[in-house]
C-alpha positions in Angstrom: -39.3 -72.4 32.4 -38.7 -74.4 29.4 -38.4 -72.2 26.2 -39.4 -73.1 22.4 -37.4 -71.9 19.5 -38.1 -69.7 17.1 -36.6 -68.6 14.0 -35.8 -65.1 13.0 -37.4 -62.6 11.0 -33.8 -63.1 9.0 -34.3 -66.9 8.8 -37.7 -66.8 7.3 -37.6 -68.3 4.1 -40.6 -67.9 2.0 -40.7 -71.8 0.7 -40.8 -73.0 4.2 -43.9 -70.6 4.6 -45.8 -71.6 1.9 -44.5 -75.5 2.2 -46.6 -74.9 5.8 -49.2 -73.4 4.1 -50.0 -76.6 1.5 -51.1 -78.6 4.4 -55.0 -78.4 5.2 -54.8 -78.7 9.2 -51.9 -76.5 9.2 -53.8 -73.9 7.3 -56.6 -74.4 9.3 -54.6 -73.4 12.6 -53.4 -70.2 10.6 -56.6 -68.9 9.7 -58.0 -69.9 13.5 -55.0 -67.7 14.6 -55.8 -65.0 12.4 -59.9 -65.0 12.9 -59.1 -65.1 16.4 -56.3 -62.2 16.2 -55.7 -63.4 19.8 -53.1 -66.0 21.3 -54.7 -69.6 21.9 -54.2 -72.8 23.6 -53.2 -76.2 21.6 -55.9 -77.3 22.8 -58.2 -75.0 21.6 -56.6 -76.0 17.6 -56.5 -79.3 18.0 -59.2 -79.7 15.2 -60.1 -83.1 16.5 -56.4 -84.7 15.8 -54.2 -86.5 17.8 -51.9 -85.0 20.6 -49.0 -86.2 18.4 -50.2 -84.6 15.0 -51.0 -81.5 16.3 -47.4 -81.4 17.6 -46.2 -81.9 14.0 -48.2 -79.5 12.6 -47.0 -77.2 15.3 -43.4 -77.8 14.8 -43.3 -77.1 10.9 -45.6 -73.5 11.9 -42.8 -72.6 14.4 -39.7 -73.3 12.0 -41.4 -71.6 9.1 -42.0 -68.9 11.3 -45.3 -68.4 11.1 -46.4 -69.3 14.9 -44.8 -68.6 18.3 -45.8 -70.9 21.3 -44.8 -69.4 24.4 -45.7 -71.6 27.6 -47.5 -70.0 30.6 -47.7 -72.3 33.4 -48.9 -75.5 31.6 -50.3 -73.9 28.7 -48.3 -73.7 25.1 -50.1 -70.3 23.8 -49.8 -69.9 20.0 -49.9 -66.4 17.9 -49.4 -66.3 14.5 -46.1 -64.0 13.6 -48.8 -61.7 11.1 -46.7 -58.3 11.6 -43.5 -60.2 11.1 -44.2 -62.3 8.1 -45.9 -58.7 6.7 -42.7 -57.2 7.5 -40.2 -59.7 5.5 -43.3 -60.8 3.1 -45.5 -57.9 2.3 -48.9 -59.3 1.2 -47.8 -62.7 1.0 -50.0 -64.1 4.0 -53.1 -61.6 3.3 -53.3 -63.0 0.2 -53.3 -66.7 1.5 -55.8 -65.8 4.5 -58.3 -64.5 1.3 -57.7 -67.5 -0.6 -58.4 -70.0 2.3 -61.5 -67.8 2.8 -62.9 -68.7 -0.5 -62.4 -72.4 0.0 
């Protein structure tokens, strides 16, 4: 079985959290994750994007550290890293899930 990197809680860096943050789809796919408080498919965030966007967008969520992909079978299911992030960050992504809520 083919396994995806992850960083770290160490190698969380709070720029590349909130430099994942800026983007709209990528925040889109953090609040999704964090409505749904339950691991999803790509497939199920694609937010009507190409295959190769999504990907993107996934990549710069997994290095920042807020989303881990695990693949079961030939699904990639993706939960956000909440308790981690909380844990190294205290507050930081609350207060960006209530900000995005008010958008």
């Amino acid at each position: 079985m083919r396994q995806i990197k992850h960083p770290n809680i160490e190698q969380f860096e709070l720029t590349d959290i909130m430099y994942a943050l800026a983007d709209p789809t990528r925040l889109e796919i953090v609040v999704m994750l964090a409505t749904a408080g339950k691991k999803m498919t790509c497939g199920e965030l694609d937010l009507n994007r190409p295959k190769s966007s999504m990907s993107h967008h996934f990549k710069i969520l997994r290095s920042a550290g807020l989303v881990e992909t695990v693949i079961e079978g030939t699904e990639h299911m993706n939960s956000l890293r909440f308790e981690e992030i909380e844990q190294k960050y205290p507050g930081v992504l609350k207060a960006v899930l209530k900000a995005a809520e008010k958008v």
